[in-house]
C-alpha positions as CSV (number, residue, x, y, z in Angstrom):
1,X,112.3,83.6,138.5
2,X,112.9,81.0,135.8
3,X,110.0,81.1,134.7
4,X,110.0,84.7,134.0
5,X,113.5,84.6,132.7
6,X,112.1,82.1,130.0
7,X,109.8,84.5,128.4
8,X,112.9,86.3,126.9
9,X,115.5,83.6,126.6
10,X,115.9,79.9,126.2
11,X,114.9,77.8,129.0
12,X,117.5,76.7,131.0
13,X,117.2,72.7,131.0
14,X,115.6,72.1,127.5
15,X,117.0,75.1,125.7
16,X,113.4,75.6,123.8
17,X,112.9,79.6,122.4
18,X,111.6,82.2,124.4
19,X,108.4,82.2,124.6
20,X,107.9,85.4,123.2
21,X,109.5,84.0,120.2
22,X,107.3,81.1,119.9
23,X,105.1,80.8,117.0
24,X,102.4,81.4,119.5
25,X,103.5,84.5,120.1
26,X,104.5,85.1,116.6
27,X,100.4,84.5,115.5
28,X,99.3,87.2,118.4
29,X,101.7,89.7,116.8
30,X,100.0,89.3,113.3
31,X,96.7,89.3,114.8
32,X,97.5,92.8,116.5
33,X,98.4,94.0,113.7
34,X,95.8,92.8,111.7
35,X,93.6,94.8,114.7
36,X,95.3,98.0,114.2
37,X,94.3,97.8,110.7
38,X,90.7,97.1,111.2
39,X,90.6,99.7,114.3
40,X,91.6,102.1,111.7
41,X,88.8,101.3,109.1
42,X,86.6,101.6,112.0
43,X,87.1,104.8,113.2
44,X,87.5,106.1,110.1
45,X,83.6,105.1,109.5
46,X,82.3,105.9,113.5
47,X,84.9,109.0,113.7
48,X,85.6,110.6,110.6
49,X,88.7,113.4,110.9
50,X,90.2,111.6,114.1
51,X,92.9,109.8,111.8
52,X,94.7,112.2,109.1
53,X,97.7,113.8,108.3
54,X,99.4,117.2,108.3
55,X,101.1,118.8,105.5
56,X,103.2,121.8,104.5
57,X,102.1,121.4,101.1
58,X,101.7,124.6,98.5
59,X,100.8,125.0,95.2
60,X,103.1,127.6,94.6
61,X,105.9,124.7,95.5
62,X,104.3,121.9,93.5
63,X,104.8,124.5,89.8
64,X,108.1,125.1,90.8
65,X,109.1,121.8,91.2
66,X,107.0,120.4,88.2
67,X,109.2,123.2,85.9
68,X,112.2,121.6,87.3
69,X,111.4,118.0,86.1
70,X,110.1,119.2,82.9
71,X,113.2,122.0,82.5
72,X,115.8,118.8,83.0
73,X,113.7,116.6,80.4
74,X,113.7,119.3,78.0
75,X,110.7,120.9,78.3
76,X,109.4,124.1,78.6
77,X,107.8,125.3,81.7
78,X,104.4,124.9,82.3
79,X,102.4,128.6,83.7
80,X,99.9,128.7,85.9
81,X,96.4,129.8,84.7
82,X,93.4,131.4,86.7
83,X,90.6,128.7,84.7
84,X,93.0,125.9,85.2
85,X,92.9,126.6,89.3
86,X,89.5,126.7,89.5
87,X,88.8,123.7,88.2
88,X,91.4,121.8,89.9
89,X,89.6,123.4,93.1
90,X,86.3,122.3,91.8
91,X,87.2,118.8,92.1
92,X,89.3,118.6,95.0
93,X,85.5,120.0,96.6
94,X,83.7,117.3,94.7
95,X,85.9,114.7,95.3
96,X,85.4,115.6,99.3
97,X,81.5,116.2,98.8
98,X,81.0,112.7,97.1
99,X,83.8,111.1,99.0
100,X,86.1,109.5,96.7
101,X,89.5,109.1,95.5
102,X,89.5,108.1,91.9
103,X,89.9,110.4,88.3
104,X,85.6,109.6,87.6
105,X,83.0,111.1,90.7
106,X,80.6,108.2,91.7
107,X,78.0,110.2,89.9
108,X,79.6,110.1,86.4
109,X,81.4,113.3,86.5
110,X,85.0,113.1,84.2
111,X,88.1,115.6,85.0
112,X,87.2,117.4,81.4
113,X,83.6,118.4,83.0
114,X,85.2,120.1,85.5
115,X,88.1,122.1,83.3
116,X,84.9,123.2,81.0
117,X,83.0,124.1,83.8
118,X,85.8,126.8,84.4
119,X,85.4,128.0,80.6
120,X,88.8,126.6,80.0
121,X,89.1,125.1,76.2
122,X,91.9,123.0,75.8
123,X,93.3,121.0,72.8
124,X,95.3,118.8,75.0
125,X,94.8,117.9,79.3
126,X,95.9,115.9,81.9
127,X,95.2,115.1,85.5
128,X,97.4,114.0,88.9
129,X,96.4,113.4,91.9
130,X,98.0,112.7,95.4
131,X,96.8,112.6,98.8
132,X,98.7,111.8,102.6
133,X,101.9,113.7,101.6
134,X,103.2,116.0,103.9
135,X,105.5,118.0,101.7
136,X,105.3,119.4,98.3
137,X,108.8,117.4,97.3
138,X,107.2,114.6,98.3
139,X,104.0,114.5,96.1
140,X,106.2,115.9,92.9
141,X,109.0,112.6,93.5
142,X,105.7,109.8,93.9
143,X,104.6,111.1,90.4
144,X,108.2,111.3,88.4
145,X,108.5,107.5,89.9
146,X,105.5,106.2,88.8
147,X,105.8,106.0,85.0
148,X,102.7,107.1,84.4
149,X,102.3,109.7,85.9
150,X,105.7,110.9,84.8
151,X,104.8,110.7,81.4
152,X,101.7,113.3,82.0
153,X,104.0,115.5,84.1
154,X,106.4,115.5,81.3
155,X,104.2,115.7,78.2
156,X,105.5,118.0,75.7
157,X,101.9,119.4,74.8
158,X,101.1,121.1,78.2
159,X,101.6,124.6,78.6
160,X,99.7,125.5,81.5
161,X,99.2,124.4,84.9
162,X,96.5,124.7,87.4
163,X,97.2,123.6,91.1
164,X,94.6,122.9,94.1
165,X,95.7,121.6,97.5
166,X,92.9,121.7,99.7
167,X,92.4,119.8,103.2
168,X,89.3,117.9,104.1
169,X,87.7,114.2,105.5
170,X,88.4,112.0,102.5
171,X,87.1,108.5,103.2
172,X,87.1,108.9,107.3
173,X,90.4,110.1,107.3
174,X,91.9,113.8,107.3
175,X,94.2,114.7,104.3
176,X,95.6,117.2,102.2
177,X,94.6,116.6,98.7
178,X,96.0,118.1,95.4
179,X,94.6,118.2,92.4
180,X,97.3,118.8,89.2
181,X,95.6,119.8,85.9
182,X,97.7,120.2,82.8
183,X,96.7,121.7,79.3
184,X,97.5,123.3,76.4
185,X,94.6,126.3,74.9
186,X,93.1,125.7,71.7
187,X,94.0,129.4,70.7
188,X,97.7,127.9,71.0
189,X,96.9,125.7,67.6
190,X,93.7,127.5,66.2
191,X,94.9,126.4,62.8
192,X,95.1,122.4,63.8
193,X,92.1,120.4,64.7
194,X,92.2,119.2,68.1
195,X,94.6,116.2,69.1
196,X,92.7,113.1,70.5
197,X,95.1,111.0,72.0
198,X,94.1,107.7,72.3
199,X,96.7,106.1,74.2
200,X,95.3,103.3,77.2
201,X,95.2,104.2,80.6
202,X,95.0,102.2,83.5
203,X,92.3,102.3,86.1
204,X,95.3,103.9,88.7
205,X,96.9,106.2,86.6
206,X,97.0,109.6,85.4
207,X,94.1,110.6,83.1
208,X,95.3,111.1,79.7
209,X,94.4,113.7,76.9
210,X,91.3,112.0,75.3
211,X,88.5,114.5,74.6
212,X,87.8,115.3,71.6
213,X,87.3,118.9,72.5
214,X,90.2,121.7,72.7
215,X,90.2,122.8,76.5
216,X,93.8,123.4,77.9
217,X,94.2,122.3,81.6
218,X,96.6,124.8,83.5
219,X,97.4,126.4,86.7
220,X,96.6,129.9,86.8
221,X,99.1,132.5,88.1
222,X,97.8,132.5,91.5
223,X,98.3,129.1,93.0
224,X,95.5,127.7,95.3
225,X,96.2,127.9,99.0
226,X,94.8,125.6,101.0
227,X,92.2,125.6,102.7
228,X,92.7,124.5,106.4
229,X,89.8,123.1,108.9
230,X,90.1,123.7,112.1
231,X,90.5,120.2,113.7
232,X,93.5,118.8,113.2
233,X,93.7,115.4,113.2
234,X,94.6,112.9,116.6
235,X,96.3,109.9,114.8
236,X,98.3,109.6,111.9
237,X,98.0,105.7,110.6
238,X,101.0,105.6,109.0
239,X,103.3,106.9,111.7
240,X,101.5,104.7,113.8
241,X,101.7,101.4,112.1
242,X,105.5,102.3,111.0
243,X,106.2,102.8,115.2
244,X,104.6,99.7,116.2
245,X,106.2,98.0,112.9
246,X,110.2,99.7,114.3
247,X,109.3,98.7,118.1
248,X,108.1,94.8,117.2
249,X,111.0,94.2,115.0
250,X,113.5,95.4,118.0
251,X,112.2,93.7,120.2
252,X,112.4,90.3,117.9
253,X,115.7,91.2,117.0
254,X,116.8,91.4,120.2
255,X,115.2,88.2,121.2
256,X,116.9,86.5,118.8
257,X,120.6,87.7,119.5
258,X,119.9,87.4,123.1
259,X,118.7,83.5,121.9
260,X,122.3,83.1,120.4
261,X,124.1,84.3,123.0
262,X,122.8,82.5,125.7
263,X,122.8,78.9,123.7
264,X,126.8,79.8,122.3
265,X,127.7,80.6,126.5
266,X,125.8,77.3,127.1
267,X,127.2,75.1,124.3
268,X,124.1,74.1,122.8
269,X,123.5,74.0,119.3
270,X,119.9,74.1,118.5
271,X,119.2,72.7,114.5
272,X,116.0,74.9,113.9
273,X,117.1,78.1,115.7
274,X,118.7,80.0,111.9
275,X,119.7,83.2,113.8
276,X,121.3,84.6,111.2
277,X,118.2,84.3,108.9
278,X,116.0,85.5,110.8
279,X,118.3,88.5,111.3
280,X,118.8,89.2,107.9
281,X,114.5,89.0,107.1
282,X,114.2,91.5,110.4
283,X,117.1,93.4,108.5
284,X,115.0,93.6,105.2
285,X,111.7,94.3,107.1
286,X,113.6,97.6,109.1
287,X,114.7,98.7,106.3
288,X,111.1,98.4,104.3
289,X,110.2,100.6,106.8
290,X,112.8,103.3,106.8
291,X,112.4,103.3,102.7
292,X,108.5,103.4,103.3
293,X,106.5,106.8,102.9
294,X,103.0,108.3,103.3
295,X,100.7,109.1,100.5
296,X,99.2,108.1,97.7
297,X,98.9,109.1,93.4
298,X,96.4,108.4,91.2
């Protein structure tokens, strides 16, 4: 019975950790970890649309709360636009034919290609992406805190808006993307030659208005509904690793309180135990957690 009882609390003649709190134990709990991660990855490649995410997101929902941000800058509202929608759709389908998540397609295609394609000339355009959100709030807060991103939600040249939020297998996983186009018609400054702003962007940020071609980027009225698969998917990654992430640190955290109690009703004083450190780092890691969310912006 001692023996047993010394997997969860000190021993009783030589007052070492429990086991479970050994830095034995402490490498296996990376190392499952580290498999989760790679199980992931794997059936992501072997089992594409087992792992994903669910969303309530609408189009509709993402103008309205874009108008907010830009009506409490300043701004005016942005309006949706037919041309706009359409090629936001058009590469939220490309990006899901050629499989990947990034403003350029692996064959060269650029976001401008795909607002001409729709007959949409522009003077000024943008593009925001997000995928993994679940709600529309969600997607619209990620871009106003990345400053980026913000900057293209909140440009002062835009005045149309075209939305797509379309569901698919993006890179083995299920997910909800949506595509945010901005721009601003050529008709709207026929009597200026088109603005080519030449401002640096980062590889993981929002593409900026460089094209030397007037084609506005905007939503059209009607907003782009998604378009839903029928399997759903089985795992969600994220809620997964965050529950295994909640239950380890519990269970260490109550390790180590049950490791101070025992030792302060025996009277030992253990140098290396730094209970209350420990504590505070499992604090700082729960509360990561609780602070973390799903999805991603580019």
């Amino acid at each position: 019975m001692q023996k047993f009882a010394h997997w969860f609390i000190p021993h009783p003649t030589t007052h070492e950790k429990a086991k479970l709190l050994s830095w034995h134990f402490l490498f296996i709990y990376f190392l499952l970890f580290a498999l989760l991660r790679i199980s992931f990855d794997l059936v992501g490649i072997y089992r594409p649309g087992v792992l994903g995410t669910t969303s309530q997101i609408t189009a509709e929902k993402i103008i309205e709360d874009t108008n907010v941000e830009r009506q409490k800058a300043g701004f005016s509202p942005v309006v949706a636009n037919a041309a706009l929608s359409q090629a936001a759709r058009e590469k939220a389908a490309n990006m899901f034919a050629e499989n990947y998540w990034a403003h350029y397609s692996p064959s060269g295609r650029d976001p401008w290609g795909f607002i001409k394609g729709a007959g949409y000339k522009f003077s000024y355009a943008g593009e925001n992406l997000a995928r993994n959100f679940s709600d529309s709030e969600g997607v619209v807060v990620a871009w106003m805190n990345s400053p980026t991103h913000r900057e293209n939600l909140l440009n002062p040249n835009y005045q149309e808006i075209g939305i797509a939020v379309e569901d698919g297998i993006l890179q083995g996983q299920q997910t909800t993307l949506v595509v945010q186009m901005f721009g601003k018609p050529t008709q709207a400054i026929a009597a200026a030659p088109p603005k080519i702003d030449l401002q640096g962007v980062e590889a993981k940020s929002e593409v900026p208005p460089l094209l030397p071609q007037s084609q506005p980027l905007s939503v059209a009225g009607s907003a782009l509904s998604s378009q839903s698969l029928g399997n759903q998917p089985v795992l969600d990654p994220f809620a997964v690793t965050r529950t295994a992430g909640f239950a380890l640190i519990f269970m260490i955290s109550t390790l180590l309180i049950a490791d101070f109690l025992v030792l302060k009703r025996r009277g030992v004083f253990r140098f290396s135990s730094h209970h209350f450190a420990h504590l505070s780092f499992m604090a700082v890691a729960g509360t990561s957690l609780i602070l973390s969310k799903a999805g991603e912006i580019l």
